[in-house]
C-alpha positions in Angstrom: 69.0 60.2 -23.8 65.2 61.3 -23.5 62.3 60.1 -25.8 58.5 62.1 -25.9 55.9 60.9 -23.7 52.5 62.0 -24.7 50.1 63.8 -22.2 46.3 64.7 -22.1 47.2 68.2 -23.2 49.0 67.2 -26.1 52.3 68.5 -25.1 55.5 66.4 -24.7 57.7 65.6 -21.6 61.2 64.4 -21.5 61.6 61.5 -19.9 64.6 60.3 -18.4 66.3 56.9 -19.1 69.4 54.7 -17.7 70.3 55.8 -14.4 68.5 59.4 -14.3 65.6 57.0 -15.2 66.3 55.0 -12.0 66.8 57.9 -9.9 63.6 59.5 -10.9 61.9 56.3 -10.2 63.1 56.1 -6.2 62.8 59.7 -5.7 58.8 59.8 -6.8 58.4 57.6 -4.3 59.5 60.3 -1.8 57.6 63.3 -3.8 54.5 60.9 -3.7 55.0 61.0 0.6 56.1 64.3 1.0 52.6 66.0 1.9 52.3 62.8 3.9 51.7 64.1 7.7 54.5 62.1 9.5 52.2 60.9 11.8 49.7 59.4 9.7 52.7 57.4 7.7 53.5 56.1 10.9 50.5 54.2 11.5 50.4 52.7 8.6 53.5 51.4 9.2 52.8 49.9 12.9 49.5 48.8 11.2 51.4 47.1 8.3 53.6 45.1 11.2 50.4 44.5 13.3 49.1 43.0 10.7 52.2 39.9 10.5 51.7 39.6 14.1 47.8 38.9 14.2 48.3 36.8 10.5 51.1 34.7 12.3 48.1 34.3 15.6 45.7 33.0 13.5 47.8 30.6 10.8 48.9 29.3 14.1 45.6 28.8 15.5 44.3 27.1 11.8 47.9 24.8 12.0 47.5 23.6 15.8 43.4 23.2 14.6 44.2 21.2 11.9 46.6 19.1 13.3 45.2 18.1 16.7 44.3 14.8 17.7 41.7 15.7 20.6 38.7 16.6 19.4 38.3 20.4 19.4 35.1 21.7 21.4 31.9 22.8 19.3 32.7 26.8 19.4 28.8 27.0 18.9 28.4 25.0 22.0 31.0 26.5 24.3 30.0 30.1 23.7 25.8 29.7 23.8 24.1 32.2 26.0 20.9 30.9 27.6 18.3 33.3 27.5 14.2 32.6 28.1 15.3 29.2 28.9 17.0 28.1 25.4 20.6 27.9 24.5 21.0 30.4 21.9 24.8 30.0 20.1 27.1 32.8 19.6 24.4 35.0 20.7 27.2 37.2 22.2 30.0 37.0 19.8 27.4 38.3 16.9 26.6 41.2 19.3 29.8 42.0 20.2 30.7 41.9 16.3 27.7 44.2 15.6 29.4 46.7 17.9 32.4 47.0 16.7 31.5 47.1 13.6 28.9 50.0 14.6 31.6 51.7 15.8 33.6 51.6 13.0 31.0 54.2 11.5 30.9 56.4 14.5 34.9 56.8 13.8 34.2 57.4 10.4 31.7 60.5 10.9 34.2 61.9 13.5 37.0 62.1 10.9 35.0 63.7 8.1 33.5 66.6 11.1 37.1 67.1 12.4 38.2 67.8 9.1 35.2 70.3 8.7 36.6 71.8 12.4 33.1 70.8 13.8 34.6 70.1 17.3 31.3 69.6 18.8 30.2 67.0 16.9 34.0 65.4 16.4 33.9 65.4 20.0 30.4 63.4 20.3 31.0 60.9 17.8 35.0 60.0 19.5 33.2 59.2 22.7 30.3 57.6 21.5 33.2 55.4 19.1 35.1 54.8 22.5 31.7 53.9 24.2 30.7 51.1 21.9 34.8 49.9 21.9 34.4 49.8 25.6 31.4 47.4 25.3 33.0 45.1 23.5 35.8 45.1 25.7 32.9 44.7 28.8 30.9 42.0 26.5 34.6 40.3 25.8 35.4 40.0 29.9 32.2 38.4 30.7 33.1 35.9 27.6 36.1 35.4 29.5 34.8 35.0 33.3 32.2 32.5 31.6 34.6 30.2 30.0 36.5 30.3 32.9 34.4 30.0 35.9 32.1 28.0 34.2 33.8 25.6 31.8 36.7 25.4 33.6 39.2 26.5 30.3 42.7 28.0 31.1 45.6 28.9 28.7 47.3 25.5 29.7 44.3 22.8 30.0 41.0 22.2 28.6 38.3 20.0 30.0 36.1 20.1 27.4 38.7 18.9 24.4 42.0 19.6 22.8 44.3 21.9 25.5 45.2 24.3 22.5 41.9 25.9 22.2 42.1 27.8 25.6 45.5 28.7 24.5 44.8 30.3 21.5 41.4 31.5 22.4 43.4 33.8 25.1 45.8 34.5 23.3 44.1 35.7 20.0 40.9 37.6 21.7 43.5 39.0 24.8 46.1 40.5 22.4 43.0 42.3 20.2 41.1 43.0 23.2 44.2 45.2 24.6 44.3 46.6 21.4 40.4 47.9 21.5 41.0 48.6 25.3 44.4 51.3 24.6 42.2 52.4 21.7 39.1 53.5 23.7 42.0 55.4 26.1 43.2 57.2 22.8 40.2 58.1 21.7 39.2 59.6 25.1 42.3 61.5 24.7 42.0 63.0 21.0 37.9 63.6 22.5 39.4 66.2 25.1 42.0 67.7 23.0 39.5 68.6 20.8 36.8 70.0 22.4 39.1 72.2 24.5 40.6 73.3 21.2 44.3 71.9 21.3 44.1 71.0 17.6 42.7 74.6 16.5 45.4 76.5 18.8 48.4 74.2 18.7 48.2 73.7 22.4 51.8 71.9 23.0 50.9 68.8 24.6 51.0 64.8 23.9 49.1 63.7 20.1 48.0 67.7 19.1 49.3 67.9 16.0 49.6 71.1 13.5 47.7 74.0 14.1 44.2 73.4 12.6 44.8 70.4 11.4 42.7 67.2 12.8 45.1 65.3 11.4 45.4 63.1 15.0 41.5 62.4 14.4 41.9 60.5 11.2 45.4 58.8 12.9 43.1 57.4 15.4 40.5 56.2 12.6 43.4 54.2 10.7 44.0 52.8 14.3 40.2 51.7 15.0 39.3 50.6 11.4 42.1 48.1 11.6 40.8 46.9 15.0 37.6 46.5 13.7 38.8 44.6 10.5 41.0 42.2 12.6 38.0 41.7 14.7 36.1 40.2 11.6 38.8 37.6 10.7 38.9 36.4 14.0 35.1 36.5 14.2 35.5 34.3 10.8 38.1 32.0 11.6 37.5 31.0 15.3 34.1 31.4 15.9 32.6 30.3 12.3 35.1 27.3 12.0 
């Protein structure tokens, strides 16, 4: 049984109740996803389960934080630069969050010429995205080296408070750290593949895609943007708390 369902154009459309209603319903879902380069829908789909894995990182980190009884270090204190002869506080961390962020635009001009088959430019704006991501990933070691060599913090003790912060500060800024690090390698990649012309020709060969399609280009966008998105949560809940 069918009843009218008005349109814009003032015409009428059968639609479908009971179970043809219900089939209709589950197979939209798949017309909706059809056009859907494979690819692309599998990113979203590691980025979706990426994202438990970082949420579960940082409710553990507020739960352990919370329920301490050491006193946890002042984050302001522990990561203060000196520079001219002052102790500046996260000095670092708000320059390493203004690159990534930077980069986040970069990545975003690259899709939008590699969909206009600019390859120059597409090409430019991937390495200078992977340039900034391996600053931060530079700026993040020499974070690293200075809380260790200097205060003394390892995953397992802590001399300046409660023994979970150096285990959740390695653990958190490590795991999104390799993340920006195998991202700056992709991005190298999809850089070369498309300034020799793999995505125009169909070269065969690892992340080329359809012919003339720079589909990998905005793949690798979805990729970064998340990075960059994780990176200010992190940024919000250890360094601001």
């Amino acid at each position: 049984m069918t009843q009218a369902n008005p349109t814009s154009t003032a015409q009428t459309l059968p639609l479908a109740e009971g179970v043809q209603g219900i089939v209709a319903d589950w197979s939209s879902d798949q017309r909706a996803f059809k056009n859907v380069p494979w690819g692309k829908a599998m990113m979203w789909i590691f980025l979706l389960s990426d994202t438990f894995i970082f949420s579960s990182f940082l409710i553990s980190y507020m739960t352990v934080r919370m329920s301490t009884t050491e006193p946890w270090p002042n984050v302001s204190e522990v990561f203060a630069l000196t520079l001219f002869g002052r102790k500046i506080p996260l000095i670092l961390i708000a320059i390493m969050t203004f690159v990534l962020i930077s980069s986040s635009g970069t990545m975003a001009m690259a899709v939008k010429f590699g969909y206009e088959k600019n390859r120059r430019m597409t090409f430019i704006l991937l390495l200078i995205t992977a340039a900034l991501g391996a600053t931060f990933v530079g700026m993040q070691a020499f974070e690293w080296t200075k809380l260790i060599v200097e205060e003394g913090v390892r995953p397992w003790a802590n001399p300046l408070g409660a023994a979970q912060f150096g285990s959740t500060f390695f653990m958190i800024t490590g795991f999104h750290g390799t993340h920006v690090s195998i991202g700056v390698i992709f991005l190298i990649i999809v850089a070369i593949k498309v300034i020799r012309g793999d995505l125009d020709h169909e070269r065969p060969g690892f992340l080329t895609g359809r012919k003339g399609k720079y589909e990998i280009v905005e793949i690798m966008g979805l990729y970064w943007h998340f990075v960059d998105l994780v990176w200010v949560f992190i940024f919000a809940v250890f360094y601001l708390w």
